[in-house]
mmCIF file of the N, C-alpha and C atoms, coordinates in Angstrom:
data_MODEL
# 
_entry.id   MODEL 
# 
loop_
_atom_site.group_PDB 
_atom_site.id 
_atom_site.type_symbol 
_atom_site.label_atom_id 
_atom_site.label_alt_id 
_atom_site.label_comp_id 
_atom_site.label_asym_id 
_atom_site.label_entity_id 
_atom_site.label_seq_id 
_atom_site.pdbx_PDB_ins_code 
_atom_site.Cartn_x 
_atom_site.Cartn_y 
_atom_site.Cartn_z 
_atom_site.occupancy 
_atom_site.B_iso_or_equiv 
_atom_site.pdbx_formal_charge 
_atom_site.auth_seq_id 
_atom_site.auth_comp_id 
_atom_site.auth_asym_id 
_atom_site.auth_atom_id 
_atom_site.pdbx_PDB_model_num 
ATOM 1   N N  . UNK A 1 1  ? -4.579 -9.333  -13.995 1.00 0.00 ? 1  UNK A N  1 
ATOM 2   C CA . UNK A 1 1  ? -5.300 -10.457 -14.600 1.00 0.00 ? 1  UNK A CA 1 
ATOM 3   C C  . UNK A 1 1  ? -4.416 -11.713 -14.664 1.00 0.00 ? 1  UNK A C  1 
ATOM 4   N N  . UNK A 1 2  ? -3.260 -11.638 -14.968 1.00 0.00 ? 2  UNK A N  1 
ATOM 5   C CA . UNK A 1 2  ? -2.310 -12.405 -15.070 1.00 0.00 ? 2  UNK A CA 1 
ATOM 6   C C  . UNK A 1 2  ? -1.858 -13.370 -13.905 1.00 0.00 ? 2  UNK A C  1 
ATOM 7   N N  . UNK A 1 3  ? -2.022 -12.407 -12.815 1.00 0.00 ? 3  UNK A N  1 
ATOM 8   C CA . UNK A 1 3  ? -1.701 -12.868 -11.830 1.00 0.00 ? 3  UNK A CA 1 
ATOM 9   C C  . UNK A 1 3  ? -2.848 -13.563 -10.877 1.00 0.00 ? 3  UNK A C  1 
ATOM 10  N N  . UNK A 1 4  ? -3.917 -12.952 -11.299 1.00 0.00 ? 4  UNK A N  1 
ATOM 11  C CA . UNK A 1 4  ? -5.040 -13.494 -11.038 1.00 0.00 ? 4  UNK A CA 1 
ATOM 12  C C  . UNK A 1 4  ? -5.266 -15.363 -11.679 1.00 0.00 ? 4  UNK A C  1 
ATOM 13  N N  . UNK A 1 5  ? -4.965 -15.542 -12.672 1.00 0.00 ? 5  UNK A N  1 
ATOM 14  C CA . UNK A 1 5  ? -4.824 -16.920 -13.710 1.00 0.00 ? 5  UNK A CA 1 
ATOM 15  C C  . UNK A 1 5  ? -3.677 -17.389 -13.017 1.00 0.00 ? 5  UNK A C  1 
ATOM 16  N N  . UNK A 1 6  ? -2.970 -17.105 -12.593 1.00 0.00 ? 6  UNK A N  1 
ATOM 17  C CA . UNK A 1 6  ? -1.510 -17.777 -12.232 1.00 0.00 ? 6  UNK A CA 1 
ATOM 18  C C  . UNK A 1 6  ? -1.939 -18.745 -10.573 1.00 0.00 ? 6  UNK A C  1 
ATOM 19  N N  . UNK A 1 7  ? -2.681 -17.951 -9.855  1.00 0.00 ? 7  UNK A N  1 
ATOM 20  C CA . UNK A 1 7  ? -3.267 -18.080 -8.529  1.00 0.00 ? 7  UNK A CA 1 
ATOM 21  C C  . UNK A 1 7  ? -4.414 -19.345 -8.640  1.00 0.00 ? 7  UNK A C  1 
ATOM 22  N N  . UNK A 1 8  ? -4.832 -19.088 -9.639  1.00 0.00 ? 8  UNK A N  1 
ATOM 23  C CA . UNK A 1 8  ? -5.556 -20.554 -9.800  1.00 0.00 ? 8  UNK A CA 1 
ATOM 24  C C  . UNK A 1 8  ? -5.394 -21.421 -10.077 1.00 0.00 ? 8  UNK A C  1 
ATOM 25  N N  . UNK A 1 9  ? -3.995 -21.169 -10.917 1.00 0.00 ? 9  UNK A N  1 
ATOM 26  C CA . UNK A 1 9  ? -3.365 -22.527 -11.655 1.00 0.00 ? 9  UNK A CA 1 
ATOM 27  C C  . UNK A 1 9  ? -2.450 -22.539 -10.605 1.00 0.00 ? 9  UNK A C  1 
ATOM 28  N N  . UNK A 1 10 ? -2.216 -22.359 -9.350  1.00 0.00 ? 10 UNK A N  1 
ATOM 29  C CA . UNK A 1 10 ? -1.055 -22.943 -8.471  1.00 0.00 ? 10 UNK A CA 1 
ATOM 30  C C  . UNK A 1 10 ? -2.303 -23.663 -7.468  1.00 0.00 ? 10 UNK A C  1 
ATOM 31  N N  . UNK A 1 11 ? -3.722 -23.226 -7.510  1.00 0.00 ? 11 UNK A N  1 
ATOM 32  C CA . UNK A 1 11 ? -5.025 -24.215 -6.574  1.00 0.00 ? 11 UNK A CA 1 
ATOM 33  C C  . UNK A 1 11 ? -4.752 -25.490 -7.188  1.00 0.00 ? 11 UNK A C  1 
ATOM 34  N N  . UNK A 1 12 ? -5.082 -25.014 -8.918  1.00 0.00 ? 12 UNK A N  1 
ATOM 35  C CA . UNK A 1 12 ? -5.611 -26.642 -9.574  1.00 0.00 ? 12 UNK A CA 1 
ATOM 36  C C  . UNK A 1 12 ? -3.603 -27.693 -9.366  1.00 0.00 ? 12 UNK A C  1 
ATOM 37  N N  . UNK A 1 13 ? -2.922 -26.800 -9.155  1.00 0.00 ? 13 UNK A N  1 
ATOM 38  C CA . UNK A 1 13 ? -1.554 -27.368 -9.390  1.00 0.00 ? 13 UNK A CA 1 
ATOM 39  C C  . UNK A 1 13 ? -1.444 -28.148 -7.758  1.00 0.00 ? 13 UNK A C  1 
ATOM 40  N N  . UNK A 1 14 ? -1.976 -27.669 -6.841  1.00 0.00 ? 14 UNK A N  1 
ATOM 41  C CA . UNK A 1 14 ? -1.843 -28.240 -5.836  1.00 0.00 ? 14 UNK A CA 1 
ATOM 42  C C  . UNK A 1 14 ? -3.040 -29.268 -5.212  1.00 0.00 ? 14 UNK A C  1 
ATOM 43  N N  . UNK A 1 15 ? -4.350 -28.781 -5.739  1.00 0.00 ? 15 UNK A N  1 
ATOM 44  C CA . UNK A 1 15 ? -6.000 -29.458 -5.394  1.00 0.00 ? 15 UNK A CA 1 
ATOM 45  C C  . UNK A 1 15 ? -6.504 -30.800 -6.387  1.00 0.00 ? 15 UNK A C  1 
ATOM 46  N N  . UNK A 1 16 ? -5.455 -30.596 -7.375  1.00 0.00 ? 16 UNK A N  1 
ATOM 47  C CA . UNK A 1 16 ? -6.041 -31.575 -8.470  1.00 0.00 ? 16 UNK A CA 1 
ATOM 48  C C  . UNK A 1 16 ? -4.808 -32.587 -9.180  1.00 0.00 ? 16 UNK A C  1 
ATOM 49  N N  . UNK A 1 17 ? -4.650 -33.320 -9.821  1.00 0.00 ? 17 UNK A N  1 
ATOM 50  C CA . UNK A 1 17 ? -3.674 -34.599 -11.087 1.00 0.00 ? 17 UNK A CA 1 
ATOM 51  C C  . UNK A 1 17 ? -3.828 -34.119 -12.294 1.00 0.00 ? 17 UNK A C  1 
ATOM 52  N N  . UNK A 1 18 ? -4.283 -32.674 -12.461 1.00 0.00 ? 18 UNK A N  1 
ATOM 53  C CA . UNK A 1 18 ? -4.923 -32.072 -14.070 1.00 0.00 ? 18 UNK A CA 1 
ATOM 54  C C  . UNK A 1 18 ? -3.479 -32.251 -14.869 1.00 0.00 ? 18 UNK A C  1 
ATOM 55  N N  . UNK A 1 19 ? -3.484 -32.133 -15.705 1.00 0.00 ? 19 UNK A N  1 
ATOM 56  C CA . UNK A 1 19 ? -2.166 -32.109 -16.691 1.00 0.00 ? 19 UNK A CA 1 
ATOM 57  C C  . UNK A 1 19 ? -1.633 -30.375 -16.895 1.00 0.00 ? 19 UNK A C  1 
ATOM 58  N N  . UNK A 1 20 ? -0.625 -30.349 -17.380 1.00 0.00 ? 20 UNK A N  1 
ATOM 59  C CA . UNK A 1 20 ? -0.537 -28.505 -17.306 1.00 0.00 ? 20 UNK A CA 1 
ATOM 60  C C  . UNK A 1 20 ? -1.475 -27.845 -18.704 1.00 0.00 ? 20 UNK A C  1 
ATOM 61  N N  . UNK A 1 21 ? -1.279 -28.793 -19.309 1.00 0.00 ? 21 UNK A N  1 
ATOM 62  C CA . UNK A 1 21 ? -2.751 -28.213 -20.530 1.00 0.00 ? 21 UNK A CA 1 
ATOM 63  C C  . UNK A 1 21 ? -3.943 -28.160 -20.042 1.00 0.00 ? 21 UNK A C  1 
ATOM 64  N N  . UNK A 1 22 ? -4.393 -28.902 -19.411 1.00 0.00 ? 22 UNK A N  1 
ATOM 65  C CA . UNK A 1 22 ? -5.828 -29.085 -18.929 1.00 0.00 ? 22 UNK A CA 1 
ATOM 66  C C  . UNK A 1 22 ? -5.506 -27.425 -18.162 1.00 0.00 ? 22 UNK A C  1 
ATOM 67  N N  . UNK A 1 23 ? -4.864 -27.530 -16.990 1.00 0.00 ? 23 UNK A N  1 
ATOM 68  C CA . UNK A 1 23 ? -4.795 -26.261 -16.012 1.00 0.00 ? 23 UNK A CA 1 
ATOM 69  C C  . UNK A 1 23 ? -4.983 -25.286 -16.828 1.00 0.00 ? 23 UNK A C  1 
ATOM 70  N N  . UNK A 1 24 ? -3.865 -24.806 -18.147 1.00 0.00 ? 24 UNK A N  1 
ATOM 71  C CA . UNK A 1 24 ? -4.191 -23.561 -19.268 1.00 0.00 ? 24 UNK A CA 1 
ATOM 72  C C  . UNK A 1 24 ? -5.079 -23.454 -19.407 1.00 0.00 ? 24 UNK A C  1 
ATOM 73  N N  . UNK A 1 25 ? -5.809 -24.263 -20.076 1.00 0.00 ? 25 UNK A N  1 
ATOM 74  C CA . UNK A 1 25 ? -6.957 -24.375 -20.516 1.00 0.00 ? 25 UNK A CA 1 
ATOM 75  C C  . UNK A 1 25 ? -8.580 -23.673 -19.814 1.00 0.00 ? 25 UNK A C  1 
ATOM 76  N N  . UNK A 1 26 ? -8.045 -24.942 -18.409 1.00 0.00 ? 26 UNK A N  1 
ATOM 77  C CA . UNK A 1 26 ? -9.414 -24.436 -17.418 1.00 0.00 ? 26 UNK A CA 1 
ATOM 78  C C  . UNK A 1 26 ? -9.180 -22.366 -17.232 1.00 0.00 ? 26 UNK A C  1 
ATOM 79  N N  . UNK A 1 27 ? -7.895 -21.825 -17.221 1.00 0.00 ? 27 UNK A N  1 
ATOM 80  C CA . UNK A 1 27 ? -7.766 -20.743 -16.745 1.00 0.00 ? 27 UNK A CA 1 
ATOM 81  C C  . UNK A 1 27 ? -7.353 -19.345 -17.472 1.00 0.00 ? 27 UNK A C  1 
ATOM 82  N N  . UNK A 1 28 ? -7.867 -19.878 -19.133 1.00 0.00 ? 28 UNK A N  1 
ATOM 83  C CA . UNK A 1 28 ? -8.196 -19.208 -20.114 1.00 0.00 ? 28 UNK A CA 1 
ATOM 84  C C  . UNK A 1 28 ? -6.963 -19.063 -21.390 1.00 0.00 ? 28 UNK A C  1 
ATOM 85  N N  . UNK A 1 29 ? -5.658 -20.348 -20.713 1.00 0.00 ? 29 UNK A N  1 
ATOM 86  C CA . UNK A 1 29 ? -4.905 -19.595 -22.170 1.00 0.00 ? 29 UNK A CA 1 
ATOM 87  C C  . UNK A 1 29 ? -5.022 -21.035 -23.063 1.00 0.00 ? 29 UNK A C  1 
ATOM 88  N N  . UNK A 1 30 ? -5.175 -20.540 -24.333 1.00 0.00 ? 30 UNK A N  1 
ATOM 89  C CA . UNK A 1 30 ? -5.396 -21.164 -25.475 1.00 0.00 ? 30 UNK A CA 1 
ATOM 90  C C  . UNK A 1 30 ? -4.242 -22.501 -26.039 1.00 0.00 ? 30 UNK A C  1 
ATOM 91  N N  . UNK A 1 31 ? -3.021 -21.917 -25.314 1.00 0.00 ? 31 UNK A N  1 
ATOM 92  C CA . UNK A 1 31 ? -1.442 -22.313 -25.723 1.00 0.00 ? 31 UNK A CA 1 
ATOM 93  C C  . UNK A 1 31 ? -1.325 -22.425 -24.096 1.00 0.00 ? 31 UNK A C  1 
ATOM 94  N N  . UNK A 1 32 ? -0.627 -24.136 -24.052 1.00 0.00 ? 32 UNK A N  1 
ATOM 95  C CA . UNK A 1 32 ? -0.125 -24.401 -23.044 1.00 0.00 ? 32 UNK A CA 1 
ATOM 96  C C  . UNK A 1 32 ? 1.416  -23.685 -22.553 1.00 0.00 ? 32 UNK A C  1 
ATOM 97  N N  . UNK A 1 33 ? 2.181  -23.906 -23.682 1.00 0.00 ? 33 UNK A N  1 
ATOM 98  C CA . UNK A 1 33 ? 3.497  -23.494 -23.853 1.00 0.00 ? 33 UNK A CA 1 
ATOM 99  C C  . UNK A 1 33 ? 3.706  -21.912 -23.165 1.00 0.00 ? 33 UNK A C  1 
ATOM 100 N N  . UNK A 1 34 ? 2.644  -21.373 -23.757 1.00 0.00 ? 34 UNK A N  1 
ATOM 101 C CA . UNK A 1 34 ? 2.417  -19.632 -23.482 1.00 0.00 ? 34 UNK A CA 1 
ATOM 102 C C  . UNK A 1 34 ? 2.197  -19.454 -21.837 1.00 0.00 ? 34 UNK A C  1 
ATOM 103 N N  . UNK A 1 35 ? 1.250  -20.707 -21.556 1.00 0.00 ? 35 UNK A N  1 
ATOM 104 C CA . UNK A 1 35 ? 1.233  -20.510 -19.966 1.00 0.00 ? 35 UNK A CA 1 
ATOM 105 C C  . UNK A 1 35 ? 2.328  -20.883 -19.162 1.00 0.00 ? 35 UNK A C  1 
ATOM 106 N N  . UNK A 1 36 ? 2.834  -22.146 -19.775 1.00 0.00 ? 36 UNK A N  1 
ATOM 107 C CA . UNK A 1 36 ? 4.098  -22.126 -19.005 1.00 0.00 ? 36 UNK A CA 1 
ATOM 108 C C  . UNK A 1 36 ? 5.174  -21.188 -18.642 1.00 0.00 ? 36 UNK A C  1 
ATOM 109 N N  . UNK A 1 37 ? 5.667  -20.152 -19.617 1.00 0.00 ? 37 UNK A N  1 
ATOM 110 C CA . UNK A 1 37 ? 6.206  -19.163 -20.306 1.00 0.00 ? 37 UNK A CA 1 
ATOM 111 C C  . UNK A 1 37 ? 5.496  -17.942 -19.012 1.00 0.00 ? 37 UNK A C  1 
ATOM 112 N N  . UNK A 1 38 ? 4.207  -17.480 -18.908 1.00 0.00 ? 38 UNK A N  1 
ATOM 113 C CA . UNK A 1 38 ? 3.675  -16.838 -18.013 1.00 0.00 ? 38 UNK A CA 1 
ATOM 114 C C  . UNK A 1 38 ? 3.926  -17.128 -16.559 1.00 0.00 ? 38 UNK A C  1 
ATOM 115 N N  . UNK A 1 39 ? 3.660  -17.928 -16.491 1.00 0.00 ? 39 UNK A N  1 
ATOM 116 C CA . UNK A 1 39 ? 3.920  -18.843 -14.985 1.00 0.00 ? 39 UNK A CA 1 
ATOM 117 C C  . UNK A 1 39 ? 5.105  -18.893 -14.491 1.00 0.00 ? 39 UNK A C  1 
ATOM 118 N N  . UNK A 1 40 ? 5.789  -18.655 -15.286 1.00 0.00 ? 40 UNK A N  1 
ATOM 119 C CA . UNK A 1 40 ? 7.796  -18.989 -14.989 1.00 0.00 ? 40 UNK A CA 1 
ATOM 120 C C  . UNK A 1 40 ? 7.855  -17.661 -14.647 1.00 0.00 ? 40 UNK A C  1 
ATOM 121 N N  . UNK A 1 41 ? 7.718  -16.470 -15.541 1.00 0.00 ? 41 UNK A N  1 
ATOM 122 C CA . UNK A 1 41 ? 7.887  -15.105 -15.246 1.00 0.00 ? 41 UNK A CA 1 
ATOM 123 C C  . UNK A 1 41 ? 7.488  -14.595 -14.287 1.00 0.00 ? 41 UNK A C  1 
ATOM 124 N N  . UNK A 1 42 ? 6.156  -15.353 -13.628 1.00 0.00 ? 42 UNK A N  1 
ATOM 125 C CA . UNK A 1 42 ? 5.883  -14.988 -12.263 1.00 0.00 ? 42 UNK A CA 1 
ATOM 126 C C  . UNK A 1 42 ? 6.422  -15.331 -11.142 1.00 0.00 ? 42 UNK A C  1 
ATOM 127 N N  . UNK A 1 43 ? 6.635  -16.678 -11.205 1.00 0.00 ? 43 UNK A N  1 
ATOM 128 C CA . UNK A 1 43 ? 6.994  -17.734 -10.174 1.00 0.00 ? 43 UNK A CA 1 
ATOM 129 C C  . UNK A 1 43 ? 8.410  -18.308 -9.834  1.00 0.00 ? 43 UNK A C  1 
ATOM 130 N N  . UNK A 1 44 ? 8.676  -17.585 -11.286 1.00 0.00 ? 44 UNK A N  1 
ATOM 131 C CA . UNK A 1 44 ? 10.555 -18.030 -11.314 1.00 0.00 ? 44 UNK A CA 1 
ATOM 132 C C  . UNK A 1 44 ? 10.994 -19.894 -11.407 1.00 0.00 ? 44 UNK A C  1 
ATOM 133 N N  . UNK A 1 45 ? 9.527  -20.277 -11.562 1.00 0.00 ? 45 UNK A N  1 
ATOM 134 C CA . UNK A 1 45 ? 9.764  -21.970 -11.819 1.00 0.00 ? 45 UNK A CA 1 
ATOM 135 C C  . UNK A 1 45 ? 8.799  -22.234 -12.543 1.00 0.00 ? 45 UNK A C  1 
ATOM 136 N N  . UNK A 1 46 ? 8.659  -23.198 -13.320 1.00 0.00 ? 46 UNK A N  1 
ATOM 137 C CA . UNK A 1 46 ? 7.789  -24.238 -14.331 1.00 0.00 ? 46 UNK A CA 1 
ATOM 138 C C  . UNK A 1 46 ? 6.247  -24.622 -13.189 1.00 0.00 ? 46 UNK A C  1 
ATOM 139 N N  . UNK A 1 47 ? 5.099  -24.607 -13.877 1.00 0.00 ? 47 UNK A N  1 
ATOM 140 C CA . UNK A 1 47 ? 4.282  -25.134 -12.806 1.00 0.00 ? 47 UNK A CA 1 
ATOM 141 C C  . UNK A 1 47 ? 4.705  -27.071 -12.849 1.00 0.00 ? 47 UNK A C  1 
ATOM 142 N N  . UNK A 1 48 ? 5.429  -27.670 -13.376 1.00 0.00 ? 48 UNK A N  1 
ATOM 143 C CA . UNK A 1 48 ? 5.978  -29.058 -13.315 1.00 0.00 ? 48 UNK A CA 1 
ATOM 144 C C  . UNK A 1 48 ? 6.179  -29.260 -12.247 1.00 0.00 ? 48 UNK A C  1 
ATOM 145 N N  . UNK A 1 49 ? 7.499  -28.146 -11.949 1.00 0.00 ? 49 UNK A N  1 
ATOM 146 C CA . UNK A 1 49 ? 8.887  -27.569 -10.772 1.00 0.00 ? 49 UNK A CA 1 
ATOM 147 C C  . UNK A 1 49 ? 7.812  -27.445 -10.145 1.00 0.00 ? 49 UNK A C  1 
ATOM 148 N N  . UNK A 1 50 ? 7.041  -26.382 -9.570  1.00 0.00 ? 50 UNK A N  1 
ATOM 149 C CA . UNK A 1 50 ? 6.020  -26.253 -8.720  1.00 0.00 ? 50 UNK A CA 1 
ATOM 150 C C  . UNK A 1 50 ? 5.232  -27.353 -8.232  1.00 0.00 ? 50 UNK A C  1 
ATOM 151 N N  . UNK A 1 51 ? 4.734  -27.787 -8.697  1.00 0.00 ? 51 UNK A N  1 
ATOM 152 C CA . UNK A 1 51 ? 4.147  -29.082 -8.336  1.00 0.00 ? 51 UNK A CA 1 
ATOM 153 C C  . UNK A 1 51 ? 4.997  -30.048 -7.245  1.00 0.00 ? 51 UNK A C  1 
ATOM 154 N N  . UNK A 1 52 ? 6.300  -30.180 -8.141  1.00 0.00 ? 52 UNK A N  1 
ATOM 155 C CA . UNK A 1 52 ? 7.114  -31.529 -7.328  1.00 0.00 ? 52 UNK A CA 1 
ATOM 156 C C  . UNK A 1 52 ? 7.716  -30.685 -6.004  1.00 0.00 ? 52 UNK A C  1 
ATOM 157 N N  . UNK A 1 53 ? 8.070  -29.599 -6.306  1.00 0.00 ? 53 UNK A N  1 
ATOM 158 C CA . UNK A 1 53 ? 8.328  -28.789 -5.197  1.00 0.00 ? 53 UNK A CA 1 
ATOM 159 C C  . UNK A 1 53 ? 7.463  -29.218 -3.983  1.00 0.00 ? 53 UNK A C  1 
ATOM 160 N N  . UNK A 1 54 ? 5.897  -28.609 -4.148  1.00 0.00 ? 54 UNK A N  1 
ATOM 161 C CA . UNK A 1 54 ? 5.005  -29.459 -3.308  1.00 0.00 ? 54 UNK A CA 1 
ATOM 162 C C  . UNK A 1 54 ? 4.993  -30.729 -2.784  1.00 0.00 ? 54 UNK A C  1 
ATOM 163 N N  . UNK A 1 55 ? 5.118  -31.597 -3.928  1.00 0.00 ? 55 UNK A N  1 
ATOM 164 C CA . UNK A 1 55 ? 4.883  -32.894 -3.218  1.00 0.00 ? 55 UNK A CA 1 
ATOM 165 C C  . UNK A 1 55 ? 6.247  -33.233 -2.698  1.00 0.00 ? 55 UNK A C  1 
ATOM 166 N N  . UNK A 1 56 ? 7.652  -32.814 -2.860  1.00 0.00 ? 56 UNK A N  1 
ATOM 167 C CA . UNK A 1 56 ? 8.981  -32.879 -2.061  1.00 0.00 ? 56 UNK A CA 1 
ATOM 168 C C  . UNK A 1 56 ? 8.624  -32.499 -0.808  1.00 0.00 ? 56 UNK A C  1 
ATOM 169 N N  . UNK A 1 57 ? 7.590  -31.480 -0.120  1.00 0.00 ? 57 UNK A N  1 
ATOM 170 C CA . UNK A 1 57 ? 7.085  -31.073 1.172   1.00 0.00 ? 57 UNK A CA 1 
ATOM 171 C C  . UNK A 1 57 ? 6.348  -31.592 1.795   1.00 0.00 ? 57 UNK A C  1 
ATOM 172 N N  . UNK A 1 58 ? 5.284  -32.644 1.468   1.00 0.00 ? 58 UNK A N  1 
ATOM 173 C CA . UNK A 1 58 ? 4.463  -34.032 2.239   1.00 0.00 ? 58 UNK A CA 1 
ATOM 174 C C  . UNK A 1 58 ? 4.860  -34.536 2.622   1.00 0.00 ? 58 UNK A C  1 
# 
């Protein structure tokens, strides 16, 4: 499930300008902080880091 929420928030992190609360939010966690926290454990980076990562590759 987790990983399932994580996969969408790297779409909206790459498809959209959402803020990282908005992204939590749209993808069910209540606490932004908590998703960040989730997201790192998966990804080994911040979805922030993730993001600029991306746009460092355009």
């Amino acid at each position: 499930m987790l990983e399932l929420r994580v996969l969408e928030a790297k779409k909206l992190l790459r498809q959209s300008d959402l803020r990282i609360y908005e992204i939590a939010g749209r993808i069910g966690f209540q606490n932004a902080d908590y998703f960040v926290t989730q997201f790192e454990k998966l990804e080994q980076v911040s979805p922030t880091e993730y993001r600029n990562i991306l746009i460092e590759k355009e």
